[in-house]
C-alpha positions as CSV (number, residue, x, y, z in Angstrom):
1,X,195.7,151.4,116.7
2,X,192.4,149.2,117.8
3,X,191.8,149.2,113.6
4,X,194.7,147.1,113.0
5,X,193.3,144.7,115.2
6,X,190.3,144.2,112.9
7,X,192.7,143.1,110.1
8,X,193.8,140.1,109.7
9,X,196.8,140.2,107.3
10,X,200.6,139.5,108.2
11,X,201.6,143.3,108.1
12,X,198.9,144.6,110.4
13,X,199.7,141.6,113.1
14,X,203.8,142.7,112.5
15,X,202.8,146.5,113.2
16,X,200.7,145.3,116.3
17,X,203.7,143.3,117.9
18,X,206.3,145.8,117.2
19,X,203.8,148.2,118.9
20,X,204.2,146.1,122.0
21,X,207.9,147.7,122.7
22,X,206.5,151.1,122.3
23,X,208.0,153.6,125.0
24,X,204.8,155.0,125.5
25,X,202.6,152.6,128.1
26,X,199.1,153.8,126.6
27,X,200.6,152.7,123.0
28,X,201.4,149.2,124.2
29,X,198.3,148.6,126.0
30,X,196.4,149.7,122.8
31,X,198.7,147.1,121.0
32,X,197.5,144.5,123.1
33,X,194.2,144.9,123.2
34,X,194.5,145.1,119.4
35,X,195.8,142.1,119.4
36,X,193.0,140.6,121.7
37,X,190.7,141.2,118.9
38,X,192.4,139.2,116.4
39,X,191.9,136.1,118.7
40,X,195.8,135.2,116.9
41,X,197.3,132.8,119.0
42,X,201.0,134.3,118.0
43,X,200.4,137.0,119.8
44,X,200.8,134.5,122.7
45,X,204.8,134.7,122.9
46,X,205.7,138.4,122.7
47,X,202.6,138.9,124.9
48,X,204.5,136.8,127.6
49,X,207.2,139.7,127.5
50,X,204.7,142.3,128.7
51,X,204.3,140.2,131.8
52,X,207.4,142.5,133.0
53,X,206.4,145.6,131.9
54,X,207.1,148.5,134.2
55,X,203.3,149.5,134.2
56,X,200.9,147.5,136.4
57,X,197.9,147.8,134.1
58,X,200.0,146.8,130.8
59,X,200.5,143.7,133.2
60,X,197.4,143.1,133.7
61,X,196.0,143.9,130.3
62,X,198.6,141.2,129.0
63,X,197.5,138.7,131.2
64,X,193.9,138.9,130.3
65,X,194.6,138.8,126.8
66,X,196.7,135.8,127.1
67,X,194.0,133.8,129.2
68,X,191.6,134.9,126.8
69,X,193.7,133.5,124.0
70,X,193.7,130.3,125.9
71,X,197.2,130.5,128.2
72,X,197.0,128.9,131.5
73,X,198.5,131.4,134.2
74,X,200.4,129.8,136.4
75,X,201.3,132.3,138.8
76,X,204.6,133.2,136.5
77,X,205.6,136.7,136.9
């Protein structure tokens, strides 16, 4: 999964997003720090879903990698 991160074309970034819904928690926290690496700022809205993700570290994983793509937390969810 963190290879597709290294790509930048429109299938890989499609792949990683979808990957984001995954029922397995370890395959969307690999999606989102995927996505992290791509530094693509439309990874910013289905990011926001994971904010209510039913695992605490997905959460949190999300969160970083929204502030690091330059989202202002503001206490939401």
């Amino acid at each position: 999964m963190w290879a597709l991160g290294r790509f930048q074309d429109a299938k890989s970034f499609d792949a990683l997003v979808a990957s984001l819904d995954d029922e397995d928690e370890m395959v969307r926290s690999s999606a989102i720090f995927s996505l992290k690496q791509r530094g693509d700022h439309r990874a910013i809205e289905p990011l926001l879903k994971r904010l209510s993700d039913d695992e605490d570290y997905v959460i949190e994983d999300a969160r970083r990698t929204l502030r690091d793509l330059g989202w202002k937390d503001d206490g939401c969810p």
